[in-house]
C-alpha positions as CSV (number, residue, x, y, z in Angstrom):
1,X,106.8,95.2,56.9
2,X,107.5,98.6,56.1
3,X,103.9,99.6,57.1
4,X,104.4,98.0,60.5
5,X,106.8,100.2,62.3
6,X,104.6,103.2,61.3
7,X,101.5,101.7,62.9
8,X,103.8,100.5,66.2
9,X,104.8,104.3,66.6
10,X,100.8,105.5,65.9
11,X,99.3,102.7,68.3
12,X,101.9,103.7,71.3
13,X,101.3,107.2,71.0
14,X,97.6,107.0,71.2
15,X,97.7,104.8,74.0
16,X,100.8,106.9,75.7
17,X,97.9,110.0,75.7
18,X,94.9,107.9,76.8
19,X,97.3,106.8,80.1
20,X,98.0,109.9,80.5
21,X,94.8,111.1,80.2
22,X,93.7,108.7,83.1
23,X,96.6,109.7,85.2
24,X,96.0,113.1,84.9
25,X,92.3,112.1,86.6
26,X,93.7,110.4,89.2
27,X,96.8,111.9,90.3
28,X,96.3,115.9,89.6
29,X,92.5,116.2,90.2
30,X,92.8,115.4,93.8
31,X,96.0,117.6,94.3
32,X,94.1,120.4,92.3
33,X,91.1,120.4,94.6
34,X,93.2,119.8,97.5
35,X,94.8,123.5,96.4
36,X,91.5,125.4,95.6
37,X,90.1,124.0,99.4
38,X,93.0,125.7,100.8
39,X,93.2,128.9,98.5
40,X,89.3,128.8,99.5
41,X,89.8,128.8,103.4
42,X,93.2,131.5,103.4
43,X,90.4,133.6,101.3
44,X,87.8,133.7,103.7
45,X,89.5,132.6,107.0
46,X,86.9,130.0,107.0
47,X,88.2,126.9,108.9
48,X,84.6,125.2,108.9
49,X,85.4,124.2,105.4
50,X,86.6,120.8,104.3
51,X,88.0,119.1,101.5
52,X,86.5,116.5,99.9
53,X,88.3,112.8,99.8
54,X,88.7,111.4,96.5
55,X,90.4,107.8,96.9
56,X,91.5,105.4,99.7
57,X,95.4,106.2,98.6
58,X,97.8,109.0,99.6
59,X,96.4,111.7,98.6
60,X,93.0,110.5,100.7
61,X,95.5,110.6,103.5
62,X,96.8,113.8,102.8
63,X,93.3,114.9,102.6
64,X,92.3,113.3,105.6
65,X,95.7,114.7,107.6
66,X,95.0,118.5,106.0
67,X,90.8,118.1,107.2
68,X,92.1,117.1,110.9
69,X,94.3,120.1,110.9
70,X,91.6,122.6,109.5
71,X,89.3,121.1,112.7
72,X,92.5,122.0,114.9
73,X,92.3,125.0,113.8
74,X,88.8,125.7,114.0
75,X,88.7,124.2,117.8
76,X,91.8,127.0,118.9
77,X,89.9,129.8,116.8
78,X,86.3,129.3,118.5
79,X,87.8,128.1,121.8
């Protein structure tokens, strides 16, 4: 019995990092490329670029909403 509580503790905090190992995938990659498009295009004023869509979810939208405005952009700057 004594051993059990031990173990409990162990077992929760290896799975506590593995979740947030796979959060961190899902949730901060996308954000984190989202960034380095944009720190890409203010660099080189380069509104042809686009960033890549990594899920169906909100941050694809966000993605999709910040590609439509870069093509905005591009239309006004060439036109």
């Amino acid at each position: 019995m004594q051993l059990l509580l031990p173990l409990v503790i162990v077992l929760s905090s290896v799975l506590a990092y593995l979740l947030s190992n796979i959060l961190k995938k899902s949730i901060s990659a996308p954000i984190l490329a989202l960034a380095e498009t944009a720190k890409v295009i203010s660099g080189q004023q380069d509104y042809s670029v686009r960033a890549v869509k990594m899920g169906k979810d909100e941050l694809g939208s966000l993605t999709d909403a910040f590609n439509q405005m870069l093509g905005q952009i591009e239309q006004q700057t060439s036109g």
